[in-house]
N, C-alpha and C positions, 0 to 999 in steps of 0.2 A: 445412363450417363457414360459416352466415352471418353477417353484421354487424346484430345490431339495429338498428331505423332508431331517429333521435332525435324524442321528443315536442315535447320542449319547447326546441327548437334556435333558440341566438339568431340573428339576422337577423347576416350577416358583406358584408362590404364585396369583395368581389372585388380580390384586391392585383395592380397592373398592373406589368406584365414590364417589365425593366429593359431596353435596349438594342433596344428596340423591338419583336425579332420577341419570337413567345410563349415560353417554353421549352416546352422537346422532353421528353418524358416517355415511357419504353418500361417499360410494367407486362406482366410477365412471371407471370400469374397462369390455372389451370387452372378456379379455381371461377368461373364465368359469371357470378353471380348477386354477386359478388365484386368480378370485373373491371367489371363495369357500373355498379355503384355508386360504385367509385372513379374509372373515368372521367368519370362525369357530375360528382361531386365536383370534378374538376380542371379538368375543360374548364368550369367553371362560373366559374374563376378564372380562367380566360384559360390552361389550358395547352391544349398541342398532344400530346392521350395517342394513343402507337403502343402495342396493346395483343399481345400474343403467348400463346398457350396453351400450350404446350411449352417445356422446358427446352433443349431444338437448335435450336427455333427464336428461344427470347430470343436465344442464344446467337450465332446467326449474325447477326440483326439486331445486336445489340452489338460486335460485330465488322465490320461492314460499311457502320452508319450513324452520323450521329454525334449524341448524344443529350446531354442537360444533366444527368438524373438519372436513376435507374430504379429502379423498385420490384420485386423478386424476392421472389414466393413461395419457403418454403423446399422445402417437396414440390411435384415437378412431374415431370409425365412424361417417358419419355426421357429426361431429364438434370436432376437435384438440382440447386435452388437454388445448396447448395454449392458445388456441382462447377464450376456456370454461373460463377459469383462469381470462384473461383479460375484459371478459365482466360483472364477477361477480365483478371484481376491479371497474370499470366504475359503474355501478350501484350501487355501495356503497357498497358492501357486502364484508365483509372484515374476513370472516370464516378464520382460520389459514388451509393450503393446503400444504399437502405432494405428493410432484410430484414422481411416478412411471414413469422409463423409461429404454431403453434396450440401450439407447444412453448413453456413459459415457465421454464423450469428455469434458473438461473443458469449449468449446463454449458454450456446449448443457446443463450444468449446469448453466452455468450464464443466458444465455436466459430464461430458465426455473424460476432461482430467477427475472430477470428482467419483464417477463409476468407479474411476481405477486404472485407466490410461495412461502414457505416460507421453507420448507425444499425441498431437491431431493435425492432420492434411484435410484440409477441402479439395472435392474434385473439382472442377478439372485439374489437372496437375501433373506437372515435368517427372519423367520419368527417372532425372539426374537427380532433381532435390529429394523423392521418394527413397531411394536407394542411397542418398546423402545421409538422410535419418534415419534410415536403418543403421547404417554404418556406426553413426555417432550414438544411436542406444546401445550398441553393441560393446562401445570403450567406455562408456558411461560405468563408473563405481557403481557400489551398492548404494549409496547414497540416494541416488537417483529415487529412488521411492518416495521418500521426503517432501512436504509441501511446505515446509519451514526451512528455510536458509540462516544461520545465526552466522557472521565471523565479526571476531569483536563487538564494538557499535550497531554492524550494520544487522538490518533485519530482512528477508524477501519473503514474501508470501505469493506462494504461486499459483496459487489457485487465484487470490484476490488481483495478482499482478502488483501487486505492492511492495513498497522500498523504504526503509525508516533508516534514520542514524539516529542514536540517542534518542527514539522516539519520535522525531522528526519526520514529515512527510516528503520524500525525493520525486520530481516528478522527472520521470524517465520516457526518452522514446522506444519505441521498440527494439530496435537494433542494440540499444545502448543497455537496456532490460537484460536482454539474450546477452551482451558482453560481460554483465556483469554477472550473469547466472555463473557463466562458463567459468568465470574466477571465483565466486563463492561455494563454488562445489570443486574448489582445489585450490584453499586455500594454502599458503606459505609453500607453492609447487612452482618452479620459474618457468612460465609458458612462454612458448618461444612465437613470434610474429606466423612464421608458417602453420602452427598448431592451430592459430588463433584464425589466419584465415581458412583452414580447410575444416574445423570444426564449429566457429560460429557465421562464417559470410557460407560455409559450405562450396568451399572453391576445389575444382579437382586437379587446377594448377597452381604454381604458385607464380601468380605476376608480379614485377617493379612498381610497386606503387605505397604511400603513406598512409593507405585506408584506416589498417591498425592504430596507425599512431594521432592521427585523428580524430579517430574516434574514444581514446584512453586517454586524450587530452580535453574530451568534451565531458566525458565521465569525472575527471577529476577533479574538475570546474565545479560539478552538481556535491559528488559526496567530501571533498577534500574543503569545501567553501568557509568562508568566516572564523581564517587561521586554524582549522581544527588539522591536527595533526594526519598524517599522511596517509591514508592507506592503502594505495596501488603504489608501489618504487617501480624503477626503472632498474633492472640489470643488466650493465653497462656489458656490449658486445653479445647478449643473449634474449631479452626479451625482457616480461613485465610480472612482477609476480605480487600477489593482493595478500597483506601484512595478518598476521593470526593473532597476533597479542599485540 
């Protein structure tokens, strides 16, 4: 499975590594033509990719070095994506893992989160959104590990994709799911409209437009409904921040 390359790819800004050194990057991928792309991708941004073609040997490297995130093919020789994922779980390594796979089936994403995952990409796939979700597990809290969402009322279940108030069932679209993930893992935090586009639309500019605010006025409708009191506010001249108590 290749990645088609991009025609008409805009010009991106390389984002500099926090705390000086570069992060550490272990892409654990068998397709060559795969692994080279995405490392040239990353080292473009300033990462530091240790690349592995076997599933034993991501596995030892993950085990033995110490890495900021890693990208895991799901098929891979000698040892399944899977398998690799779940025994670095068991051993306590809790690296954040973006799972490559050419499988798109909603089974095969949630098994993928349930191994121990923390994101998943189907191939074929943009070499901008790849390196977007690197990015974003990278600012990702600890929290992140979590497959229960609690603030106040509201519940998220991310494995099942599920959304409750008061026990109540919210039916959410995708986009609107991901918005609200991004506020219930930063609760009572004032996220500002640019945070919001470059870490849930995964924008690597920032353009004039009311996307955000459209889409917090469409969530609002679903959990704020039938007079119940408020829980996303508006911060007047800053952005939108989702109520803790």
């Amino acid at each position: 499975m290749s990645v088609p390359s991009e025609t008409h790819r805009p010009e991106t800004v390389p984002v500099p590594p926090t705390g000086g050194a570069a992060p550490r990057v272990l892409l654990v991928e068998d397709d060559s033509k795969i692994a080279q792309e995405v490392a040239e991708e990353l080292e473009s941004r300033q990462f530091n990719v240790q690349h592995e073609e076997s599933g034993a040997a991501g596995l030892s490297m993950g085990l033995n070095a110490h890495f900021d995130v890693m990208i895991v093919d799901r098929m891979l020789p000698e040892l399944d994506g899977l398998t690799l994922i779940e025994t670095l779980r068991e051993r306590k390594v809790h690296v954040p893992v973006l799972v490559l796979s050419a499988l798109s089936a909603v089974d095969d994403r949630v098994s993928g989160l349930k191994a121990g995952g923390d994101d998943y990409l189907t191939k074929p796939f943009a070499m901008e959104e790849l390196a977007a979700r690197v990015e974003a597990l990278l600012r990702r809290p600890d929290t992140s590990r979590r497959t229960m969402l609690r603030v106040g009322p509201l519940e998220m279940d991310l494995i099942e994709r599920t959304v409750t108030r008061d026990g109540v069932l919210i039916d959410l679209l995708p986009r609107e799911f991901r918005l609200l993930e991004y506020l219930m893992r930063r609760p009572g935090q004032v996220l500002t409209r640019n945070m919001l586009l470059e870490d849930v639309w995964n924008y690597r500019f920032i353009p004039q437009t009311n996307l955000v605010d459209v889409h917090i006025g469409k969530l609002r409708r679903k959990i704020d409904e039938s007079g119940r009191p408020p829980l996303i506010q508006s911060i007047r001249g800053a952005g939108f921040m989702l109520r803790d108590s």
